[in-house]
Structures are given as C-alpha cells and as structure tokens.
C-alpha positions in Angstrom: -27.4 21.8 13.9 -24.0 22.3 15.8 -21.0 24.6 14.5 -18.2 22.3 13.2 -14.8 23.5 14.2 -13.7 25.1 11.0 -17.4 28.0 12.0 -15.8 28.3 15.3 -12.1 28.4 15.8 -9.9 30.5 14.0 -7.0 29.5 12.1 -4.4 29.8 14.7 -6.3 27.4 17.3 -6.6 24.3 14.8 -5.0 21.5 15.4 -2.6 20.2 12.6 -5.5 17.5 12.4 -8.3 20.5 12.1 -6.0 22.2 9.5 -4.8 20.0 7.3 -8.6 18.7 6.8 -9.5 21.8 5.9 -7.6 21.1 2.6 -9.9 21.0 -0.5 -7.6 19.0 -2.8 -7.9 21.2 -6.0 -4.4 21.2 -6.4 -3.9 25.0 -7.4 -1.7 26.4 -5.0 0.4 23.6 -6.5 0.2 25.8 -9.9 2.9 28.1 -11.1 1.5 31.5 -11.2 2.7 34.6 -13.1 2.4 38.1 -11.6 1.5 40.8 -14.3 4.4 43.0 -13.3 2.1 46.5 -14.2 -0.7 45.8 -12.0 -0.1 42.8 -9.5 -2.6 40.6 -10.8 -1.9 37.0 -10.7 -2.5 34.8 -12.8 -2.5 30.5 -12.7 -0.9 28.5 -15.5 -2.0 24.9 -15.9 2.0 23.6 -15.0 2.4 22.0 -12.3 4.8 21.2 -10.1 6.8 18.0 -10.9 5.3 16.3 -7.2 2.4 16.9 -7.7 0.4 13.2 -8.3 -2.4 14.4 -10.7 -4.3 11.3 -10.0 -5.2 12.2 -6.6 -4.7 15.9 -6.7 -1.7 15.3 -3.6 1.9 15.9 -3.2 3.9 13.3 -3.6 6.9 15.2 -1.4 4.4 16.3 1.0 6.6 15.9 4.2 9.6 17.0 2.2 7.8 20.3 0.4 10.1 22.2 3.0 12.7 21.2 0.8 11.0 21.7 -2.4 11.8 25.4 -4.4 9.5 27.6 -4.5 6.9 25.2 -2.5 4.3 27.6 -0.1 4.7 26.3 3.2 0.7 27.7 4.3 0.6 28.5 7.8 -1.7 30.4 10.0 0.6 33.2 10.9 0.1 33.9 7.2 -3.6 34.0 6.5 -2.9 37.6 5.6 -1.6 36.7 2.8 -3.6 34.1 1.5 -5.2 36.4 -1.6 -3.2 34.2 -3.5 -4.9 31.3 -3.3 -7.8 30.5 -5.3 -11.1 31.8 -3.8 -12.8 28.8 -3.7 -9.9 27.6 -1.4 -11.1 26.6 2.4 -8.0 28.2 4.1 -9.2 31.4 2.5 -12.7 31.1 2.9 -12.7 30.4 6.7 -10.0 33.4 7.1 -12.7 35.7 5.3 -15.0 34.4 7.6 -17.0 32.7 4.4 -19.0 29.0 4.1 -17.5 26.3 2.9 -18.9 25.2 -0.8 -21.3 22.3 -1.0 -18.6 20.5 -2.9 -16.1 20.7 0.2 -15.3 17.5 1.8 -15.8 18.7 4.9 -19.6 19.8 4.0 -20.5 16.8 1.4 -18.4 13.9 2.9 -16.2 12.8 -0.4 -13.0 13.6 -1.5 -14.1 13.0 -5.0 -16.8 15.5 -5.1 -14.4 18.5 -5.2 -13.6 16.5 -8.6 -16.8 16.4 -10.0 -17.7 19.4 -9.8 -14.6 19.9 -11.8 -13.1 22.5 -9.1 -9.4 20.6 -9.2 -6.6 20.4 -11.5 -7.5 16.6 -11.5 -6.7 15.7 -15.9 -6.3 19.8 -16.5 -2.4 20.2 -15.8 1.3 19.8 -17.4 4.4 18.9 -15.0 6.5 21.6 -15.1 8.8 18.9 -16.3 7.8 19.1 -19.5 7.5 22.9 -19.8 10.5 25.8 -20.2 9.8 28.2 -17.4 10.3 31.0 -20.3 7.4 29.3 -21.8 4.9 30.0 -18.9 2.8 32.7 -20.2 1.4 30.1 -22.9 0.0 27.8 -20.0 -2.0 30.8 -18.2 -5.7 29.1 -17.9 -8.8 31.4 -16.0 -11.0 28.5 -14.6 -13.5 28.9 -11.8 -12.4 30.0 -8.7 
C-alpha cells in the first residue's frame, strides 16, 4: 500500500487542504485548560468555549477564531509546542512521527467514528457561558487521550 501524505510530508509542506484534514474533530483544544502553577502540568476542564457547536464537534467562528480571546491559532511553525494538545491529536501525532489511530478519519473514512469511539467532547462539555472562570477547577475531567 502507498504512503498517504500525512506518512510523507512534514507539517510545513501541507497544503491548507492537507492540514486542515488532518483535524480529528475531538474538540479539546477547544477546552479551557488549567496549568498547575507548581509543576506545569495541564490539565483539561469539560468548558468549552462559547463557539464551539457541540453537535458536530466544530467551530462555529472558525474563520473569525483570529478574533476570538484566547483562541490557539495551530500552525506549523509551532509544532514545537504542540504538547499541549491531547496525545491522541493528529497534528501531534504526525509531528512525533506517530500513526494515526484506527478511529482517525483519515485511516477509517467517517467523521463520526472519532465519536464512537467516544474520543470527542461530542455530549461531555459546558459552554463556558454558563461557567465563572473562578469556577474552573470544578470542571477538570482526565479522559483518554
């Protein structure tokens, strides 16, 4: 079987096509996170932010998300500094030289498996609408990858 693009080129040779397919859907990096100030760790809370549309795990202000506060802009000048993201998360994965997961769909050929194999936010989050940001800590959630 052939190499698909994502086994061969690197980052900073896709396409915007190439890398905006490489997007999983799960939805975390559209999280707030909370940094444990002692050690660095970081932790994911299940709030999330107020564009994101839950029901297809997608920004609703994707073309405006320069706009949006504290929205990640992910680029591939900054793959090293994607530890952030969730490790399960394809613009990771293919920086650390890893496999996609059979539930990529990229690998399986659905969007919706990525939900089945319950590896989104898809029916797990709060809009940070509805949560004081002094109220964060009580959200923090440790799911799979």
């Amino acid at each position: 079987m052939s190499k698909r693009f994502w086994q061969t080129k690197p980052l900073s040779e896709m396409n915007v096509v190439e890398w905006e397919s490489l997007c999983d859907g799960c939805a975390k990096c559209c999280l707030q996170k909370l940094e444990d100030e002692d050690n660095g760790d970081l932790h994911y809370t299940r709030v999330a932010c107020r564009h994101l549309d839950e029901t297809n795990c997608r920004c609703s202000a994707y073309e405006q998300r320069r706009q949006v506060p504290h929205c990640v802009l992910l680029t591939a000048a900054d793959v090293t500094e994607f530890g952030w993201l969730p490790s399960t998360c394809a613009y990771r994965l293919v920086a650390e030289g890893k496999p996609l997961p059979e539930w990529h769909h990229l690998i399986s050929g659905s969007r919706e498996t990525i939900h089945a194999a319950g590896r989104s936010v898809k029916g797990r989050v709060l809009s940070e609408e509805y949560v004081h940001p002094d109220g964060l800590e009580e959200h923090i959630v440790h799911w799979v990858g």
